[in-house]
C-alpha positions as CSV (number, residue, x, y, z in Angstrom):
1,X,33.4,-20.5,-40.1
2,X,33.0,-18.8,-43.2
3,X,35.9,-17.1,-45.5
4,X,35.0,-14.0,-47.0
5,X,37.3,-13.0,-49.6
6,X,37.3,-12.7,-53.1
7,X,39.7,-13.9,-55.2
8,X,39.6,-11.0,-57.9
9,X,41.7,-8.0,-58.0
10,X,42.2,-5.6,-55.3
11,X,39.9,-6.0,-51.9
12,X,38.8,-4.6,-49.2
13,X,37.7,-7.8,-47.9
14,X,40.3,-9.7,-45.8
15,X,41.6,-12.8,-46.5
16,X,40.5,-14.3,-43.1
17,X,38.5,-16.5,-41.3
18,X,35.1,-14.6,-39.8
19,X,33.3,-15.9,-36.4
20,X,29.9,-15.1,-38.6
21,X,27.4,-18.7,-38.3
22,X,27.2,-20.4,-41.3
23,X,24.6,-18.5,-43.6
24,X,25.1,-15.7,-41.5
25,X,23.6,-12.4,-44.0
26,X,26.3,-10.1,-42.3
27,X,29.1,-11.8,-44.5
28,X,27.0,-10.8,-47.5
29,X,26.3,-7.4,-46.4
30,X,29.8,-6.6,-45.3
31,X,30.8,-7.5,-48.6
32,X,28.8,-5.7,-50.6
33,X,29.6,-2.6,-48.5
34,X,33.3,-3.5,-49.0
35,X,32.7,-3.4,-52.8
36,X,31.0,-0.2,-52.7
37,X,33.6,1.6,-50.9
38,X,36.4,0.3,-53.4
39,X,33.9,1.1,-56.9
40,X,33.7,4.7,-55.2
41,X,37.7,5.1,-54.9
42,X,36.9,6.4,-51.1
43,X,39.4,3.5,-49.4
44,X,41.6,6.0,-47.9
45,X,39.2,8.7,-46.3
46,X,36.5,5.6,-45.2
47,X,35.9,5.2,-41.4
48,X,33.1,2.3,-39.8
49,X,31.6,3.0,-36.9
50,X,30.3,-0.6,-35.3
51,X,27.8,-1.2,-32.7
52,X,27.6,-3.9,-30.2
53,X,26.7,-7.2,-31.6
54,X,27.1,-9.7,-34.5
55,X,27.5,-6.4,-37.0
56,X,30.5,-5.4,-34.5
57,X,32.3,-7.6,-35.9
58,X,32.3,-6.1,-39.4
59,X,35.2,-4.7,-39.7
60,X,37.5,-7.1,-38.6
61,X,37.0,-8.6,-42.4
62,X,37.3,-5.2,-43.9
63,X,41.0,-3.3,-44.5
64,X,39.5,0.3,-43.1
65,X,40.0,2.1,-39.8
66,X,36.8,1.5,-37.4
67,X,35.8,2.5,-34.0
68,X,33.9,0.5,-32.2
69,X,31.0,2.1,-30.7
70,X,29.0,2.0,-27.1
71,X,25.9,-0.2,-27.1
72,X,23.1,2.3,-29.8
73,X,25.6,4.9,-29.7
74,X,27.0,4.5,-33.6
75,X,25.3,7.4,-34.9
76,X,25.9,10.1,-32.1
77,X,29.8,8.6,-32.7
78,X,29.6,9.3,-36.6
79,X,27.6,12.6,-36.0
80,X,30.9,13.4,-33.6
81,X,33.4,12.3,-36.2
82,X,31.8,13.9,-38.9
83,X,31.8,17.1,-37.2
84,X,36.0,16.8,-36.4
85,X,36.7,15.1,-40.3
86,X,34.1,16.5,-42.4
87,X,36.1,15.6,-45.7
88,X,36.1,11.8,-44.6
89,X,33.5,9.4,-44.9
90,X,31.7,7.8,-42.4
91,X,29.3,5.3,-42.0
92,X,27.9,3.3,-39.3
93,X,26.9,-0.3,-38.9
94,X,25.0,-2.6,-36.6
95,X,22.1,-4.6,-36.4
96,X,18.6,-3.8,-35.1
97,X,18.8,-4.8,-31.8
98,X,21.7,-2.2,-31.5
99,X,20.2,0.2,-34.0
100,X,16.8,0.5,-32.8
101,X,15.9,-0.7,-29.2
102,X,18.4,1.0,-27.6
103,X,20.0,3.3,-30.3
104,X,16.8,4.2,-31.9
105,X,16.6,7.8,-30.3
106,X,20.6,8.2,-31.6
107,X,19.6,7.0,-34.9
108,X,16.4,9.4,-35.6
109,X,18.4,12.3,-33.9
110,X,21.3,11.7,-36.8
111,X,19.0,11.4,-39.8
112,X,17.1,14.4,-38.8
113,X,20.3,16.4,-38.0
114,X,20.6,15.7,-42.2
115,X,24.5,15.3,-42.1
116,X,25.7,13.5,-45.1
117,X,26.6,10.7,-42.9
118,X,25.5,7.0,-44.1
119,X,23.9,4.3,-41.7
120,X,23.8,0.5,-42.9
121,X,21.1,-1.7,-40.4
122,X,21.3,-5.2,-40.8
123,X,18.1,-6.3,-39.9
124,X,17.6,-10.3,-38.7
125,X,14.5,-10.0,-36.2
126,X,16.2,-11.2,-33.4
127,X,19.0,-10.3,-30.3
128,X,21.5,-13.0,-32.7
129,X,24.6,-12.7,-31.0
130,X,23.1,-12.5,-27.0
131,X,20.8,-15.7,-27.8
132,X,18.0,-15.0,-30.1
133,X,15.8,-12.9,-28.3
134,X,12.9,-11.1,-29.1
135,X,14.0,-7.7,-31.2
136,X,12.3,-4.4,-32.1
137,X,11.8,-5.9,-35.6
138,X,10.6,-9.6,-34.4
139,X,7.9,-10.5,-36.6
140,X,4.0,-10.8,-34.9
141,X,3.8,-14.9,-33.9
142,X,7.5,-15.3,-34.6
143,X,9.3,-17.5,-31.7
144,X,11.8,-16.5,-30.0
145,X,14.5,-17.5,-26.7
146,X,11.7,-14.8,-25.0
147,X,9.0,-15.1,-27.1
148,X,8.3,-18.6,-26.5
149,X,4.4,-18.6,-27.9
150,X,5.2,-16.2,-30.6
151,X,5.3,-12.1,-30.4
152,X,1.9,-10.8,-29.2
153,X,1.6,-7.5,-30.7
154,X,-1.6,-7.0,-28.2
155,X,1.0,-6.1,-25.5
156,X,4.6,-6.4,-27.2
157,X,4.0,-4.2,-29.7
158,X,4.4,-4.2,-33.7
159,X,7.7,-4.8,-35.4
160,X,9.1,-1.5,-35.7
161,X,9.6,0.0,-39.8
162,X,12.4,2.1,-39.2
163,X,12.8,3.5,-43.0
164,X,9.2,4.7,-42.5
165,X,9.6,6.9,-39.7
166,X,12.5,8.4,-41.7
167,X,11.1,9.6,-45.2
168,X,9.3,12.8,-44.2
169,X,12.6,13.7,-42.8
170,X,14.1,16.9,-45.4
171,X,17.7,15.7,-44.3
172,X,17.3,12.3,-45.3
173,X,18.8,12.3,-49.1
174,X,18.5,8.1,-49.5
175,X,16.5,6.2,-47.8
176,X,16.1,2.2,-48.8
177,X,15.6,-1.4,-47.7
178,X,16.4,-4.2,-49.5
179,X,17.1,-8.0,-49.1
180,X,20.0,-11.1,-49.1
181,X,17.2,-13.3,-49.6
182,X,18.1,-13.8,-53.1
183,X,20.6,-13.4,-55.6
184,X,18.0,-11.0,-57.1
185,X,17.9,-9.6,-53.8
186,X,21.5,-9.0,-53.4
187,X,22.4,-7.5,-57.0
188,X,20.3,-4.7,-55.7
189,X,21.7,-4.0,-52.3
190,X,24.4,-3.8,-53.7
191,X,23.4,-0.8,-55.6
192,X,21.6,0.6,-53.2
193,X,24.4,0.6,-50.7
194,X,26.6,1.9,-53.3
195,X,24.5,4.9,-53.4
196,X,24.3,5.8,-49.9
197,X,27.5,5.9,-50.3
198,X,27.7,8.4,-52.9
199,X,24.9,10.5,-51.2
200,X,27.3,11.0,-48.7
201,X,30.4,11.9,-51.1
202,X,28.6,14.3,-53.1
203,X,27.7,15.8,-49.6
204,X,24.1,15.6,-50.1
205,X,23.2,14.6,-46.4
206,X,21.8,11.6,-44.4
207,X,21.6,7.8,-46.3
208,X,20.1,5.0,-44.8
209,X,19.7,1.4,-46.5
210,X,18.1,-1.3,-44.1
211,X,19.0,-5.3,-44.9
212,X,17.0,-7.7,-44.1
213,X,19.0,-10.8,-43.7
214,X,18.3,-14.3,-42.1
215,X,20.3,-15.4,-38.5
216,X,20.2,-19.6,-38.9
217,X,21.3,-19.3,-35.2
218,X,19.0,-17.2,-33.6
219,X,16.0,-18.8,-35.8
220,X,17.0,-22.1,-34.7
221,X,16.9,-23.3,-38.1
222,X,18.9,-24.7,-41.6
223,X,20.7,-22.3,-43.3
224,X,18.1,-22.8,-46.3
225,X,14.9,-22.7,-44.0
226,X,16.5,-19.6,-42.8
227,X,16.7,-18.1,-46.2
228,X,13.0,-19.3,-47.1
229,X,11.9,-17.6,-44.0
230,X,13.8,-14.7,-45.1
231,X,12.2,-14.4,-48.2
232,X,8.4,-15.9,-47.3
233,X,8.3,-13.7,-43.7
234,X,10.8,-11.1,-43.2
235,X,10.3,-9.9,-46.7
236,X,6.6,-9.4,-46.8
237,X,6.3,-7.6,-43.8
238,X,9.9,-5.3,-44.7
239,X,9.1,-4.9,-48.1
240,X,12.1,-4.3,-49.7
241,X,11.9,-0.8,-51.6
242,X,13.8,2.5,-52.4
243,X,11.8,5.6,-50.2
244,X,13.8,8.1,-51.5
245,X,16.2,8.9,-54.0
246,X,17.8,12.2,-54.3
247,X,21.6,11.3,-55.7
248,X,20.0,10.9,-58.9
Protein backbone atom coordinates (compact mmCIF):
# COMPACT_ATOMS: atom_id res chain seq x y z
CA UNK A 1 0.00 0.00 0.00
CA UNK A 2 1.26 3.21 -0.87
CA UNK A 3 0.41 6.75 0.85
CA UNK A 4 -0.04 9.54 -1.38
CA UNK A 5 0.03 12.74 0.30
CA UNK A 6 2.17 15.47 0.52
CA UNK A 7 3.20 17.01 3.41
CA UNK A 8 3.29 20.79 2.10
CA UNK A 9 0.59 23.20 2.27
CA UNK A 10 -2.84 22.80 1.11
CA UNK A 11 -3.74 19.45 -1.05
CA UNK A 12 -5.87 17.95 -2.98
CA UNK A 13 -4.28 14.69 -2.35
CA UNK A 14 -5.82 12.74 0.64
CA UNK A 15 -4.09 11.78 3.43
CA UNK A 16 -4.91 8.02 2.97
CA UNK A 17 -3.89 4.81 2.23
CA UNK A 18 -4.42 3.86 -1.73
CA UNK A 19 -5.10 0.06 -2.98
CA UNK A 20 -2.60 1.13 -5.95
CA UNK A 21 0.56 -2.00 -6.19
CA UNK A 22 3.54 -0.83 -5.10
CA UNK A 23 5.23 1.31 -8.06
CA UNK A 24 1.89 1.56 -9.39
CA UNK A 25 2.32 4.96 -12.12
CA UNK A 26 -1.38 5.87 -11.30
CA UNK A 27 -0.23 7.30 -7.77
CA UNK A 28 2.15 9.57 -9.73
CA UNK A 29 -0.30 10.56 -12.28
CA UNK A 30 -3.10 11.19 -9.82
CA UNK A 31 -0.84 13.39 -8.15
CA UNK A 32 0.37 15.40 -10.61
CA UNK A 33 -3.24 15.93 -11.83
CA UNK A 34 -4.10 16.84 -8.19
CA UNK A 35 -1.36 19.57 -8.36
CA UNK A 36 -2.52 20.91 -11.46
CA UNK A 37 -5.96 21.48 -10.42
CA UNK A 38 -4.88 23.35 -7.15
CA UNK A 39 -1.86 25.70 -9.27
CA UNK A 40 -5.04 26.53 -11.61
CA UNK A 41 -7.29 27.74 -8.43
CA UNK A 42 -10.22 25.39 -10.20
CA UNK A 43 -10.82 23.13 -6.77
CA UNK A 44 -14.29 24.22 -6.45
CA UNK A 45 -15.82 23.93 -10.07
CA UNK A 46 -13.41 20.48 -10.82
CA UNK A 47 -15.44 17.24 -11.48
CA UNK A 48 -13.55 13.51 -12.46
CA UNK A 49 -15.08 11.34 -14.42
CA UNK A 50 -13.49 7.62 -13.74
CA UNK A 51 -13.64 4.58 -15.84
CA UNK A 52 -13.66 0.99 -14.79
CA UNK A 53 -10.36 -0.22 -13.64
CA UNK A 54 -7.15 0.60 -11.66
CA UNK A 55 -7.64 4.55 -12.84
CA UNK A 56 -11.22 4.16 -11.12
CA UNK A 57 -9.84 4.36 -8.27
CA UNK A 58 -8.45 7.94 -8.71
CA UNK A 59 -10.42 9.80 -7.00
CA UNK A 60 -10.76 8.20 -3.87
CA UNK A 61 -7.13 9.94 -3.08
CA UNK A 62 -8.34 13.26 -4.49
CA UNK A 63 -10.72 15.86 -2.35
CA UNK A 64 -13.04 16.56 -5.69
CA UNK A 65 -16.58 15.35 -6.59
CA UNK A 66 -16.37 12.29 -9.22
CA UNK A 67 -18.74 10.10 -10.98
CA UNK A 68 -17.85 7.03 -11.71
CA UNK A 69 -18.45 5.99 -15.13
CA UNK A 70 -19.83 2.66 -17.13
CA UNK A 71 -17.04 0.46 -18.59
CA UNK A 72 -15.47 3.12 -21.98
CA UNK A 73 -18.26 5.42 -21.27
CA UNK A 74 -16.12 8.44 -19.43
CA UNK A 75 -16.12 10.63 -22.31
CA UNK A 76 -19.88 10.42 -23.57
CA UNK A 77 -20.44 11.07 -19.38
CA UNK A 78 -18.10 14.35 -19.46
CA UNK A 79 -19.49 15.34 -23.04
CA UNK A 80 -23.11 14.95 -20.96
CA UNK A 81 -21.93 16.95 -18.04
CA UNK A 82 -20.32 19.45 -19.81
CA UNK A 83 -23.32 20.19 -21.83
CA UNK A 84 -25.68 20.55 -18.20
CA UNK A 85 -22.34 22.65 -16.28
CA UNK A 86 -20.63 24.35 -18.96
CA UNK A 87 -18.84 26.76 -16.44
CA UNK A 88 -17.31 23.68 -14.55
CA UNK A 89 -14.50 21.62 -15.38
CA UNK A 90 -14.41 18.32 -16.33
CA UNK A 91 -12.07 15.85 -17.08
CA UNK A 92 -12.01 12.24 -17.48
CA UNK A 93 -9.68 9.48 -16.34
CA UNK A 94 -8.99 5.82 -17.05
CA UNK A 95 -6.51 3.60 -18.39
CA UNK A 96 -6.28 2.14 -21.83
CA UNK A 97 -7.98 -0.93 -21.53
CA UNK A 98 -11.05 1.32 -20.51
CA UNK A 99 -10.11 4.16 -22.84
CA UNK A 100 -9.52 2.54 -25.92
CA UNK A 101 -10.79 -1.16 -26.45
CA UNK A 102 -13.99 -0.63 -25.46
CA UNK A 103 -14.34 3.28 -25.06
CA UNK A 104 -12.25 4.08 -28.02
CA UNK A 105 -15.40 5.03 -30.28
CA UNK A 106 -16.63 7.37 -26.97
CA UNK A 107 -13.21 8.81 -26.85
CA UNK A 108 -12.75 9.90 -30.71
CA UNK A 109 -16.49 10.97 -30.78
CA UNK A 110 -15.56 13.60 -27.68
CA UNK A 111 -12.35 14.95 -29.12
CA UNK A 112 -13.91 15.46 -32.49
CA UNK A 113 -17.06 17.00 -30.94
CA UNK A 114 -14.00 19.76 -29.86
CA UNK A 115 -15.66 20.57 -26.34
CA UNK A 116 -13.16 22.09 -24.05
CA UNK A 117 -13.40 18.95 -22.03
CA UNK A 118 -9.89 17.37 -20.86
CA UNK A 119 -9.14 13.44 -21.03
CA UNK A 120 -6.04 12.04 -18.90
CA UNK A 121 -5.15 8.09 -20.34
CA UNK A 122 -2.97 6.33 -18.24
CA UNK A 123 -1.35 4.03 -20.42
CA UNK A 124 0.36 0.61 -18.82
CA UNK A 125 -0.02 -1.94 -21.90
CA UNK A 126 -1.94 -4.31 -20.14
CA UNK A 127 -5.82 -5.22 -18.65
CA UNK A 128 -3.82 -4.41 -14.86
CA UNK A 129 -6.48 -4.57 -12.55
CA UNK A 130 -8.64 -7.86 -14.40
CA UNK A 131 -5.16 -9.86 -14.46
CA UNK A 132 -2.74 -8.55 -16.93
CA UNK A 133 -4.10 -9.26 -20.15
CA UNK A 134 -3.33 -8.36 -23.41
CA UNK A 135 -4.44 -4.44 -24.04
CA UNK A 136 -4.95 -2.31 -27.19
CA UNK A 137 -1.52 -0.75 -26.39
CA UNK A 138 0.36 -4.20 -25.59
CA UNK A 139 3.63 -3.86 -27.06
CA UNK A 140 4.49 -6.48 -30.35
CA UNK A 141 6.37 -9.72 -28.47
CA UNK A 142 5.33 -8.46 -25.10
CA UNK A 143 3.90 -11.35 -22.74
CA UNK A 144 0.95 -11.30 -21.33
CA UNK A 145 -1.90 -13.55 -18.91
CA UNK A 146 -3.31 -13.98 -22.93
CA UNK A 147 -0.41 -13.39 -24.74
CA UNK A 148 1.58 -16.23 -23.57
CA UNK A 149 4.27 -16.25 -26.69
CA UNK A 150 4.26 -12.54 -27.01
CA UNK A 151 1.66 -10.25 -29.13
CA UNK A 152 1.70 -11.27 -32.74
CA UNK A 153 0.91 -8.26 -34.60
CA UNK A 154 0.37 -10.75 -37.83
CA UNK A 155 -3.15 -11.43 -36.45
CA UNK A 156 -3.50 -9.36 -33.13
CA UNK A 157 -2.82 -6.36 -34.48
CA UNK A 158 -0.37 -3.20 -33.73
CA UNK A 159 -0.46 -1.38 -30.46
CA UNK A 160 -2.86 1.28 -30.99
CA UNK A 161 -1.23 5.34 -30.99
CA UNK A 162 -4.21 6.98 -29.75
CA UNK A 163 -2.67 10.73 -29.79
CA UNK A 164 -2.03 10.04 -33.48
CA UNK A 165 -5.36 9.44 -34.58
CA UNK A 166 -6.23 12.67 -32.81
CA UNK A 167 -4.08 15.57 -34.18
CA UNK A 168 -5.76 16.26 -37.52
CA UNK A 169 -8.76 16.68 -35.45
CA UNK A 170 -9.58 21.04 -35.53
CA UNK A 171 -11.31 20.45 -32.02
CA UNK A 172 -8.44 19.13 -30.42
CA UNK A 173 -6.65 22.32 -28.81
CA UNK A 174 -3.72 20.02 -26.71
CA UNK A 175 -2.78 17.03 -27.61
CA UNK A 176 0.43 15.20 -25.65
CA UNK A 177 2.02 12.00 -24.28
CA UNK A 178 4.49 11.93 -21.88
CA UNK A 179 6.19 9.56 -19.36
CA UNK A 180 6.62 8.51 -15.25
CA UNK A 181 9.50 6.74 -16.34
CA UNK A 182 11.75 9.24 -14.94
CA UNK A 183 12.03 12.10 -12.81
CA UNK A 184 12.81 13.88 -16.09
CA UNK A 185 9.83 12.29 -17.25
CA UNK A 186 7.53 13.43 -14.66
CA UNK A 187 8.63 17.26 -14.29
CA UNK A 188 7.07 17.31 -17.72
CA UNK A 189 3.77 15.66 -17.32
CA UNK A 190 3.33 17.56 -14.96
CA UNK A 191 3.30 20.55 -17.14
CA UNK A 192 1.68 19.07 -19.74
CA UNK A 193 -1.26 17.99 -17.68
CA UNK A 194 -1.35 21.43 -16.21
CA UNK A 195 -2.03 22.71 -19.59
CA UNK A 196 -4.79 20.61 -20.63
CA UNK A 197 -6.11 21.85 -17.89
CA UNK A 198 -5.94 25.29 -18.79
CA UNK A 199 -7.01 24.55 -22.44
CA UNK A 200 -10.09 23.74 -20.98
CA UNK A 201 -10.44 26.91 -18.59
CA UNK A 202 -9.70 29.35 -21.15
CA UNK A 203 -12.50 27.35 -23.14
CA UNK A 204 -10.38 26.55 -26.03
CA UNK A 205 -11.79 22.97 -26.64
CA UNK A 206 -10.70 19.27 -26.42
CA UNK A 207 -7.15 18.37 -24.34
CA UNK A 208 -5.70 15.09 -24.26
CA UNK A 209 -2.31 14.04 -22.50
CA UNK A 210 -1.56 10.22 -22.65
CA UNK A 211 0.90 8.60 -19.69
CA UNK A 212 2.68 5.97 -20.18
CA UNK A 213 3.35 4.42 -16.89
CA UNK A 214 4.69 0.83 -15.76
CA UNK A 215 2.06 -1.84 -13.93
CA UNK A 216 4.80 -4.16 -11.74
CA UNK A 217 1.66 -6.34 -11.31
CA UNK A 218 0.48 -6.95 -14.55
CA UNK A 219 4.25 -7.15 -15.91
CA UNK A 220 4.95 -9.73 -13.49
CA UNK A 221 7.98 -7.92 -12.61
CA UNK A 222 10.17 -5.59 -9.77
CA UNK A 223 9.02 -2.37 -9.33
CA UNK A 224 12.53 -1.19 -10.94
CA UNK A 225 12.48 -3.82 -13.91
CA UNK A 226 9.10 -2.31 -14.38
CA UNK A 227 10.41 1.16 -14.57
CA UNK A 228 13.38 0.01 -16.94
CA UNK A 229 10.86 -1.54 -19.17
CA UNK A 230 8.98 1.59 -18.93
CA UNK A 231 11.62 3.63 -20.11
CA UNK A 232 13.66 0.91 -22.55
CA UNK A 233 10.05 -0.44 -24.23
CA UNK A 234 7.01 1.48 -23.57
CA UNK A 235 8.89 4.65 -24.30
CA UNK A 236 10.31 4.02 -27.67
CA UNK A 237 7.45 2.71 -29.20
CA UNK A 238 4.91 5.86 -27.30
CA UNK A 239 7.40 8.36 -27.83
CA UNK A 240 6.66 10.81 -25.45
CA UNK A 241 5.96 14.20 -27.28
CA UNK A 242 3.61 17.39 -27.40
CA UNK A 243 1.37 17.08 -30.92
CA UNK A 244 -0.23 20.11 -30.48
CA UNK A 245 -0.19 23.14 -28.54
CA UNK A 246 -2.60 25.83 -29.00
CA UNK A 247 -2.91 27.39 -25.17
CA UNK A 248 0.17 29.08 -25.94
Amino acid sequence: MQNLSIKYGKTLNLDKLTSYCPGCGHGVVTRLVAEAIEELGICGRTIGIVGIGCGGFSHHYMDIDAIEATHGRSPSFAVGYKLCRPDNIVFTYAGDGDTCAIGLGDLLHAANKGMPITTIMVNNTVFGMTGGQMSPTTLEGQVTATTVKGRDVSWQGYPLLVPEMMREMPGVKYLARESVASAKHIIKAKKSIKKAFECQVRGLGYSFVEVIVPCPTGLKMSVRDAYKWCSEKMVDYFKPQVFKDEVE
